[in-house]
N, C-alpha and C positions, 0 to 999 in steps of 0.2 A: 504494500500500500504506500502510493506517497502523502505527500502532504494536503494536497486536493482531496483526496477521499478518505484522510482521516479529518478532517476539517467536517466535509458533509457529514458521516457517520455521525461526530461530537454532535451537531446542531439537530440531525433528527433523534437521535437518540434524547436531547436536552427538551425538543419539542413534545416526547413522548413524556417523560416526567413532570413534563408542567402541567397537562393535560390530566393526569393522575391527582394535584394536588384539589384539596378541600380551599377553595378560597370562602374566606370572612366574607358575608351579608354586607350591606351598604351601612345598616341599622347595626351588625356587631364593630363593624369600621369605627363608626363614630361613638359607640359606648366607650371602647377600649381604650381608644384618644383622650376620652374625657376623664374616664379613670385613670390615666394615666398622666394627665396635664394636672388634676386634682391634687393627686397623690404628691404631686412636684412641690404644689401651692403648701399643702399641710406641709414636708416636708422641709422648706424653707422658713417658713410661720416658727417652726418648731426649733430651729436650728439657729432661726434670729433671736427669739425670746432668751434661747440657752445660751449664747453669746450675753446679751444683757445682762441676765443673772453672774454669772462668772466673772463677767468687767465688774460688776458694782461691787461684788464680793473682794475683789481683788484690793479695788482701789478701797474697797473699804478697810482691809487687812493693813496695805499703804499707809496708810492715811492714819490708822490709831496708832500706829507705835511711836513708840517716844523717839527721838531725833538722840542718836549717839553722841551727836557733836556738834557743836554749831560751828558754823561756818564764819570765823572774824576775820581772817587774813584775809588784805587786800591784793594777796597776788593772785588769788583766786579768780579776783574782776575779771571780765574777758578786756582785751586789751583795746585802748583808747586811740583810734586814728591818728598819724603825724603830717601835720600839715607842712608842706616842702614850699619853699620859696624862693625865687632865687637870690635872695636877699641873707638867708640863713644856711646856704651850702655852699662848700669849698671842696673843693679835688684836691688832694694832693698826690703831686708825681713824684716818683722815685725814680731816680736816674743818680751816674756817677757823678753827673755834674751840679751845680749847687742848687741845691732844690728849690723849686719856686710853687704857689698856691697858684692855682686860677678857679676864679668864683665862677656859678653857674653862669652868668651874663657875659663869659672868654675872659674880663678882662685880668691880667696879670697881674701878680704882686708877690715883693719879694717874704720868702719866708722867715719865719724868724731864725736866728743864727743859734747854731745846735750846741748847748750847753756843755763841753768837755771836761772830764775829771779831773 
């Protein structure tokens, strides 16, 4: 057999078994839909309530106990934006030769002269 007439065989052989099957009523169609769209509704209904219950339980277990420790340190704050200007930043370069600042705006200026021991 090649391929062609295993092909035809499958599809009458498939038309034969469908022919055989009990098909559902128009009227069991739409019961079985509905019980089973129903089933979904209670199912969810059920499953959101029990979510609620467990959250409030939760937060309520949270919520009564006593606080180990309180919180004073202030490096705990989350930290406070830094405002840049170019008024308040300087570059400084490093090179062999003698070092100079330049402020955010390019302009130059000499650095101060490096303290030796």
């Amino acid at each position: 057999m090649d391929f062609v007439d295993k092909t035809i065989d499958y599809l009458r052989s498939s038309k034969a078994e469908l022919e055989k099957v009990a098909w559902p009523s128009k009227q069991d169609t739409i019961r079985f839909s509905a019980l089973v769209i129903g089933a979904s509704v209670v199912m969810a209904v059920f499953f959101g309530v029990m979510d609620r219950v467990f959250m409030s339980a939760v937060e309520t277990v949270l919520t009564s106990r006593p606080a180990t420790h309180a919180v004073t340190n202030e490096s705990n704050a989350p930290p406070q934006p830094i405002e840049l200007n170019p008024s308040n930043v300087e570059v400084v370069t490093q090179s062999s030769t003698p070092a100079s600042v330049i402020n955010v705006q390019g302009e130059q200026k000499p650095a101060s002269p490096e303290k030796k021991p």
